[in-house]
C-alpha positions as a Python dict, from the first residue, in 0.01 Angstrom:
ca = {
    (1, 'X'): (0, 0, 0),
    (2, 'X'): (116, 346, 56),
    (3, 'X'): (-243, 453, 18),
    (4, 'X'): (-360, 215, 303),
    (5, 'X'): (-108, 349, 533),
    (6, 'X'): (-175, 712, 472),
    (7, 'X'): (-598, 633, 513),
    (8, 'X'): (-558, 411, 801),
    (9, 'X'): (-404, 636, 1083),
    (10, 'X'): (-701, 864, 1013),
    (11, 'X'): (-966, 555, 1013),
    (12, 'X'): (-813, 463, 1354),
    (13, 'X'): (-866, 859, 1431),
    (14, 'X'): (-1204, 888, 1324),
    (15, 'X'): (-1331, 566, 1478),
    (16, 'X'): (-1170, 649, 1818),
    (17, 'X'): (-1334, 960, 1794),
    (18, 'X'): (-1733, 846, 1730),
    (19, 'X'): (-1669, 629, 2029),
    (20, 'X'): (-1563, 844, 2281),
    (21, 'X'): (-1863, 1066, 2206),
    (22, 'X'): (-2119, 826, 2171),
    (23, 'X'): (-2424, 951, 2349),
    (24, 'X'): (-2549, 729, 2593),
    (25, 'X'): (-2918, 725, 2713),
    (26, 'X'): (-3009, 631, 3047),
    (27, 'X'): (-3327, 647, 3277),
    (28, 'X'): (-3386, 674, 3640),
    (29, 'X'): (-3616, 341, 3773),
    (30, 'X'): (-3726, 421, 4083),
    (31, 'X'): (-3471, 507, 4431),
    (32, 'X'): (-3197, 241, 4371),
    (33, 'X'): (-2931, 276, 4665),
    (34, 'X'): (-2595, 58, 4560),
    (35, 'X'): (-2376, -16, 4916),
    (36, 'X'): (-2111, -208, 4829),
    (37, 'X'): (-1932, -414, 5110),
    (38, 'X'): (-1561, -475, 5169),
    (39, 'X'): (-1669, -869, 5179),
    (40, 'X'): (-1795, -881, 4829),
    (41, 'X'): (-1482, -695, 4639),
    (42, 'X'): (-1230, -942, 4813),
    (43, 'X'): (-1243, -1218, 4577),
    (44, 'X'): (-1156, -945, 4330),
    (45, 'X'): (-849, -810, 4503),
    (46, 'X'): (-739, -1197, 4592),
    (47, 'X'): (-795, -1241, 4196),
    (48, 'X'): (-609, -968, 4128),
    (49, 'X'): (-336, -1019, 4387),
    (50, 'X'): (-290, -1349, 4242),
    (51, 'X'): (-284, -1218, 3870),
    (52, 'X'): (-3, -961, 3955),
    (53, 'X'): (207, -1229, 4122),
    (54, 'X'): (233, -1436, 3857),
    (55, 'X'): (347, -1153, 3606),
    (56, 'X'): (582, -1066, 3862),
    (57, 'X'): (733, -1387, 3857),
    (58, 'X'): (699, -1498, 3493),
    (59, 'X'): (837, -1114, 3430),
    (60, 'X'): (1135, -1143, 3658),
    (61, 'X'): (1243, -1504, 3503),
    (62, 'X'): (1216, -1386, 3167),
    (63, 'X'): (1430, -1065, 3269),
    (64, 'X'): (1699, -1246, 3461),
    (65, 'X'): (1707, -1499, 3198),
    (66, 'X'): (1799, -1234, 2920),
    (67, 'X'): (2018, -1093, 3117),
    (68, 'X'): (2207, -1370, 3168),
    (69, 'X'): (2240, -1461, 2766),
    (70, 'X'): (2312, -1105, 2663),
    (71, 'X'): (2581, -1101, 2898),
    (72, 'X'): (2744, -1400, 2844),
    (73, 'X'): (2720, -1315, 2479),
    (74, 'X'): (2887, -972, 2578),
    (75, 'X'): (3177, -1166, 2731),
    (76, 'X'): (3223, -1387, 2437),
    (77, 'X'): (3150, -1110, 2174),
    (78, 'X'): (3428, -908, 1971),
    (79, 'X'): (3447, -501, 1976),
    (80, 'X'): (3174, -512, 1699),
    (81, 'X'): (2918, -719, 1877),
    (82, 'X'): (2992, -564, 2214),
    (83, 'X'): (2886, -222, 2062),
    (84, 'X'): (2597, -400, 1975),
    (85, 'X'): (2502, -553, 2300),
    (86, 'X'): (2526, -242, 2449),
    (87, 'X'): (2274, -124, 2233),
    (88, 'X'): (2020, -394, 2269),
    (89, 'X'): (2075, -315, 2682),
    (90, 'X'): (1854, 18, 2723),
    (91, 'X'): (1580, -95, 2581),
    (92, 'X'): (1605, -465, 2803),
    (93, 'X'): (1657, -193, 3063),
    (94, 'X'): (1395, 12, 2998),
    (95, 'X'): (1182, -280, 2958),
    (96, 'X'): (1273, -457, 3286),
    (97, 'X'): (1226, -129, 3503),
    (98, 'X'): (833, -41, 3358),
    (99, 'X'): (758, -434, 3404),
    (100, 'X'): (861, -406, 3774),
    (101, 'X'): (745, -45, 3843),
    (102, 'X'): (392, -124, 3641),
    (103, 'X'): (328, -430, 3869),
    (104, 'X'): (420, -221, 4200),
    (105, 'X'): (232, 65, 4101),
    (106, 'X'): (-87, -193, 4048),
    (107, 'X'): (-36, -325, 4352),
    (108, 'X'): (-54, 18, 4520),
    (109, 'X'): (-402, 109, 4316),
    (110, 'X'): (-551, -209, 4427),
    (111, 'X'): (-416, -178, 4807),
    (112, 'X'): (-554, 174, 4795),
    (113, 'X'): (-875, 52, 4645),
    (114, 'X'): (-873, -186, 4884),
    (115, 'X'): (-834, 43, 5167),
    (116, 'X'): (-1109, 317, 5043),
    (117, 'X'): (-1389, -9, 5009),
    (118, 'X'): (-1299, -73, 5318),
    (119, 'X'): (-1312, 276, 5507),
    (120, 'X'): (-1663, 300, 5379),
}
């Protein structure tokens, strides 16, 4: 078992390796002009507008509902388990601000995205 773990990290290595320099052959056929419109890519950004709301929501009642049990059992605990508690909060912390920040910084790609498909 020790083995495996030793081997695997450089597997992982290797493989990640032969496909990021995997050559890639490709051919010109004929004068192919690609336009794209602002009416075709707004499905996507409704799609994806719609995806980030809903982890925005699921994500903030799964955060507030955490919150609420590891403080009530941070009220109820002794010294000990308030140590504790205290521990387990940074990484809830942590945790809460990347899945709000990750959500609003998505939002800004696709709004910028948005706004470049539609300047052209």
């Amino acid at each position: 078992m020790k083995k495996l773990i030793k081997i695997l990290p450089i597997i992982m290595t290797v493989f990640m390796v032969f496909t990021a320099v995997t050559p890639v052959f490709a051919t010109v056929v004929g004068n192919v002009t690609i336009t794209p419109s602002a009416g075709e890519t707004q499905g996507f950004v409704n799609v994806g507008n719609n995806i980030l709301g809903i982890i925005q929501v699921v994500g903030t009642i799964i955060a507030v509902g955490v919150l609420m049990v590891l403080g009530i059992k941070y009220m109820m605990g002794s010294a000990e388990e308030k140590a504790e508690y205290k521990k387990t909060m940074l990484p809830y912390i942590i945790g809460a601000v990347i899945l709000f920040a990750a959500v609003n910084i998505a939002r800004a790609v696709v709004g910028l995205a948005g706004s470049i498909t539609a300047g052209n």
